[in-house]
TIDOKE-120289 format. One record per residue: residue number from 0; z, y, x of N, C-alpha, C in turn; residue in one letter. Coordinates in nm, 3 decimals, m for minus. Layout:
// TIDOKE-120289
SITE|num|npz|npy|npx|capz|capy|capx|cpz|cpy|cpx|residuo
SITE|NUM|Z|Y|X|Z|Y|X|Z|Y|X|A
...
//
This chain:
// TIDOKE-120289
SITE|num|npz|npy|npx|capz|capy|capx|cpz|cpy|cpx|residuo
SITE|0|12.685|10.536|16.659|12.785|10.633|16.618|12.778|10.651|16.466|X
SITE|1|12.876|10.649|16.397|12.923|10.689|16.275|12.853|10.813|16.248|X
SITE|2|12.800|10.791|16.143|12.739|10.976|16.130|12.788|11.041|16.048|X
SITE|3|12.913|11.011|15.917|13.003|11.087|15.891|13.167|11.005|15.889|X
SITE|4|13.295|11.070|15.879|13.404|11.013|15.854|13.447|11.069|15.681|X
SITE|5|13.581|10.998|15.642|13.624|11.020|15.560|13.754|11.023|15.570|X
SITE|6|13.780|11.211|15.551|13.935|11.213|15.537|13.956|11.115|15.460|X
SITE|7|14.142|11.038|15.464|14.299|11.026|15.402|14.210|11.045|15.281|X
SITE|8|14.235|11.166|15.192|14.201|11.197|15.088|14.065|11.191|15.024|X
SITE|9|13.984|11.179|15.121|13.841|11.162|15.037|13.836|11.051|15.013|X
SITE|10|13.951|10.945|15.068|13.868|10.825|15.033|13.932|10.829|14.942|X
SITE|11|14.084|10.832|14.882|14.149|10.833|14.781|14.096|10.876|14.672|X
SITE|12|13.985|10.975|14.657|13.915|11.025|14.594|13.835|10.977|14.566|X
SITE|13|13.732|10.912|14.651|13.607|10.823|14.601|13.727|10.626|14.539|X
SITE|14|13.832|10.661|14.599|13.866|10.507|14.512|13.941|10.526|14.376|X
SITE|15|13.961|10.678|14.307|14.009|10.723|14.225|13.915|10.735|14.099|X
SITE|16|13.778|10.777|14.190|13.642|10.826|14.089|13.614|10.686|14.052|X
SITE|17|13.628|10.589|14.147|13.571|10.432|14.117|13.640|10.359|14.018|X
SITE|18|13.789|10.397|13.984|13.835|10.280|13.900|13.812|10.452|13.781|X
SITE|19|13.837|10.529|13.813|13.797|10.617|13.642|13.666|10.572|13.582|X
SITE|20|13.525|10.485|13.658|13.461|10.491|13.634|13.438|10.380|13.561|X
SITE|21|13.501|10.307|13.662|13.487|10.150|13.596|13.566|10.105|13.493|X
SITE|22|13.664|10.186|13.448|13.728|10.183|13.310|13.640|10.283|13.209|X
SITE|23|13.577|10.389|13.220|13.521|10.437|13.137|13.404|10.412|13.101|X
SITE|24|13.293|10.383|13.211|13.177|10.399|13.225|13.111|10.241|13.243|X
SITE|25|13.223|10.148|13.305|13.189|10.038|13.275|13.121|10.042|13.470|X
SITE|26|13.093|9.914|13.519|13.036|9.826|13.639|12.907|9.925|13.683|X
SITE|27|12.813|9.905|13.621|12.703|9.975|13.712|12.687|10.148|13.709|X
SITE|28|12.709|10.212|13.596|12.738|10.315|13.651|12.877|10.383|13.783|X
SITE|29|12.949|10.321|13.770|13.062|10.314|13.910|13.027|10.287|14.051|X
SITE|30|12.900|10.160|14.045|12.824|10.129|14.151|12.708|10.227|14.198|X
SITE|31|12.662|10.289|14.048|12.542|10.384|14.124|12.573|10.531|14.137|X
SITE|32|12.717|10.539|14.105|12.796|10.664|14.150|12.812|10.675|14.290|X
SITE|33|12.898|10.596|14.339|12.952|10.572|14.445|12.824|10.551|14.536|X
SITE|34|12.693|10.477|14.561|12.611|10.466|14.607|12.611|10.596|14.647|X
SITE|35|12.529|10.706|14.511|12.454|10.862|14.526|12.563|10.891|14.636|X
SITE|36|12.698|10.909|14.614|12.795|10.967|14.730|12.759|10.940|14.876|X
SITE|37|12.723|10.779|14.900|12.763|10.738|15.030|12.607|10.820|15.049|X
SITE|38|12.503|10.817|14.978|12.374|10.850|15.019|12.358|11.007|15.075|X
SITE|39|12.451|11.055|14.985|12.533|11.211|14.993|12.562|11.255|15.163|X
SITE|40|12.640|11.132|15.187|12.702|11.200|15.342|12.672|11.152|15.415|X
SITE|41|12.536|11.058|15.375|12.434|11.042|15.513|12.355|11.159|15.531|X
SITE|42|12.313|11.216|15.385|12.190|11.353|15.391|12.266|11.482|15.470|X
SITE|43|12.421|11.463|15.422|12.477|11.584|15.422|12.506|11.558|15.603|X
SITE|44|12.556|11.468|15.661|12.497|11.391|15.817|12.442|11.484|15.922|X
SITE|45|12.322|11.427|15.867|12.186|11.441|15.891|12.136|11.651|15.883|X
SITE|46|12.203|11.683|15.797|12.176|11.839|15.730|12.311|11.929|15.717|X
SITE|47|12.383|11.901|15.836|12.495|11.964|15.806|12.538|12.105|15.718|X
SITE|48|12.397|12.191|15.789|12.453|12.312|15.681|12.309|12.349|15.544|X
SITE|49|12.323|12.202|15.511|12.250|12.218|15.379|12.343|12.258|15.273|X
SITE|50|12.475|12.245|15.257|12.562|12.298|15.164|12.625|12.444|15.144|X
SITE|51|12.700|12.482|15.042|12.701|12.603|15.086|12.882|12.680|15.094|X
SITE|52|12.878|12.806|15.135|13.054|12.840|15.195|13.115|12.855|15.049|X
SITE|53|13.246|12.845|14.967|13.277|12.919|14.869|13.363|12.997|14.929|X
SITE|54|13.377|13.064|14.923|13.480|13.205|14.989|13.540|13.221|14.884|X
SITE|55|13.505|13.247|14.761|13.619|13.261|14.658|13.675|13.134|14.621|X
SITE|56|13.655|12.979|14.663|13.770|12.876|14.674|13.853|12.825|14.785|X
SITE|57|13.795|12.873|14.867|13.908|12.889|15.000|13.806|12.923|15.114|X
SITE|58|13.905|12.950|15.215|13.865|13.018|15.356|13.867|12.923|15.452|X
SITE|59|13.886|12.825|15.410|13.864|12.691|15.479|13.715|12.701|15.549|X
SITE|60|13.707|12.633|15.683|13.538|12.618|15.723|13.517|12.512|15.633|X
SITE|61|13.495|12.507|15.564|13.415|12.365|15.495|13.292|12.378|15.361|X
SITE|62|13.220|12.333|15.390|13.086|12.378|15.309|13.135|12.283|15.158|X
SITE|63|13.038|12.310|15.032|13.037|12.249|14.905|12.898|12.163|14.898|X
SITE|64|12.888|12.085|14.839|12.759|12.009|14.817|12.776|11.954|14.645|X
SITE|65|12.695|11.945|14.575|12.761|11.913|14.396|12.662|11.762|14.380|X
SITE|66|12.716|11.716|14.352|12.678|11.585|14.296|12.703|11.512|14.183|X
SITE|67|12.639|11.550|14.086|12.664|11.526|13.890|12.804|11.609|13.893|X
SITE|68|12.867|11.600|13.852|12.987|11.717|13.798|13.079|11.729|13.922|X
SITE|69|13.105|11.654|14.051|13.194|11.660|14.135|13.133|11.731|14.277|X
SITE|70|13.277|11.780|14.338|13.204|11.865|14.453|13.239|11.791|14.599|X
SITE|71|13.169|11.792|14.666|13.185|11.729|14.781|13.237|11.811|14.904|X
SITE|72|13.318|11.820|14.926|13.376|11.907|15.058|13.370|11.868|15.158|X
SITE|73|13.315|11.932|15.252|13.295|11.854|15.387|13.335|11.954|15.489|X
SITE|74|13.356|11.899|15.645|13.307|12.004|15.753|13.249|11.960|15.831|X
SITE|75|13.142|12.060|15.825|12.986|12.073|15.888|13.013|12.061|16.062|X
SITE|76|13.104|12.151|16.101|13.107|12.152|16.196|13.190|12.047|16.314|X
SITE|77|13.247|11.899|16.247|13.317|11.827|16.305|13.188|11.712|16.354|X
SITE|78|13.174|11.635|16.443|13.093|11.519|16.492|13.177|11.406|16.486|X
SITE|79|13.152|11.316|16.383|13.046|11.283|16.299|13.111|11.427|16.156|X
SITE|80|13.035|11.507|16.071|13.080|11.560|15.993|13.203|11.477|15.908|X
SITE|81|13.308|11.580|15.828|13.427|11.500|15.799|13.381|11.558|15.622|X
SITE|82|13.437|11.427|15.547|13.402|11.457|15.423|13.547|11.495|15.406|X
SITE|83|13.566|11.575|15.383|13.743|11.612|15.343|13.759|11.569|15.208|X
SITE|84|13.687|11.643|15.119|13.752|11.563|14.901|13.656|11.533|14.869|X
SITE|85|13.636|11.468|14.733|13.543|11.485|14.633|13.559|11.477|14.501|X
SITE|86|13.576|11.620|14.435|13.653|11.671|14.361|13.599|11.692|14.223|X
SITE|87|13.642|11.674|14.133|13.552|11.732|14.036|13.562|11.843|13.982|X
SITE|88|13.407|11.920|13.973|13.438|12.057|13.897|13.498|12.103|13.793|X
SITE|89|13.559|12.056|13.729|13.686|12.102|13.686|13.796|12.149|13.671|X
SITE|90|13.807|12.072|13.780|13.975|12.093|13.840|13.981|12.233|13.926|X
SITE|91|14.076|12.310|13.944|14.119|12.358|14.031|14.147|12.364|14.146|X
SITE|92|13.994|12.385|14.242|13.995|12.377|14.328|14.083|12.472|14.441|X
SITE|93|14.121|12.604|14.384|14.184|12.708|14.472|14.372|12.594|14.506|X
SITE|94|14.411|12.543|14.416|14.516|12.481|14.393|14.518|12.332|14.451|X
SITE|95|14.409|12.296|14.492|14.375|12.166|14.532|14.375|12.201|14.682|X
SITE|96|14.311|12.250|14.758|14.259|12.299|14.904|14.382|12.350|14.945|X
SITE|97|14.436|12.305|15.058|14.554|12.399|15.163|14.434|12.516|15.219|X
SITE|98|14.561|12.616|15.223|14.540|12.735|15.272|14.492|12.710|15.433|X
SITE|99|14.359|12.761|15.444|14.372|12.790|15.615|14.494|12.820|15.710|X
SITE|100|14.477|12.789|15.822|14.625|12.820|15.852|14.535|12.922|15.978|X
//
């Protein structure tokens, strides 16, 4: 069994972070980015509620996890856990996240 999935959008996200990287940062840092991630949502897997709630970025069930400047959104409570974004702290996350419904 798969021990996590990846929303539509997370992957768009991890293939978004990959070519920003590999134009800025050049081949191996892009490779050992992307690695820390996948290593990310095996731990995060494995430790579902090792991350933590933001209530003041949405009311969404979905926990935060930070990994060098970007945030990892997940939900803890789906089997295999679902990585929903991975966002960077920067951005506007209240504006990024749909509203709970």
């Amino acid at each position: 069994m798969k021990r996590y999935i990846l929303a539509p959008q997370a992957k768009d996200d991890l293939s978004e972070i990959n070519r920003y990287l590999l134009r800025e940062a050049g081949v191996r840092v892009a490779q050992s980015t992307i690695i820390k991630f996948k290593n990310t949502f095996i731990f995060l897997s494995r430790n579902p509620d090792a991350g933590h709630l933001r209530e003041d970025l949405t009311d969404l069930p979905v926990k935060f996890w930070q990994v060098f400047s970007y945030l990892i959104i997940y939900n803890p409570a789906t089997k295999p856990i679902e990585i929903v974004r991975i966002i960077h702290g920067s951005r506007n996350i209240n504006a990024i996240l749909p509203p709970a419904e």
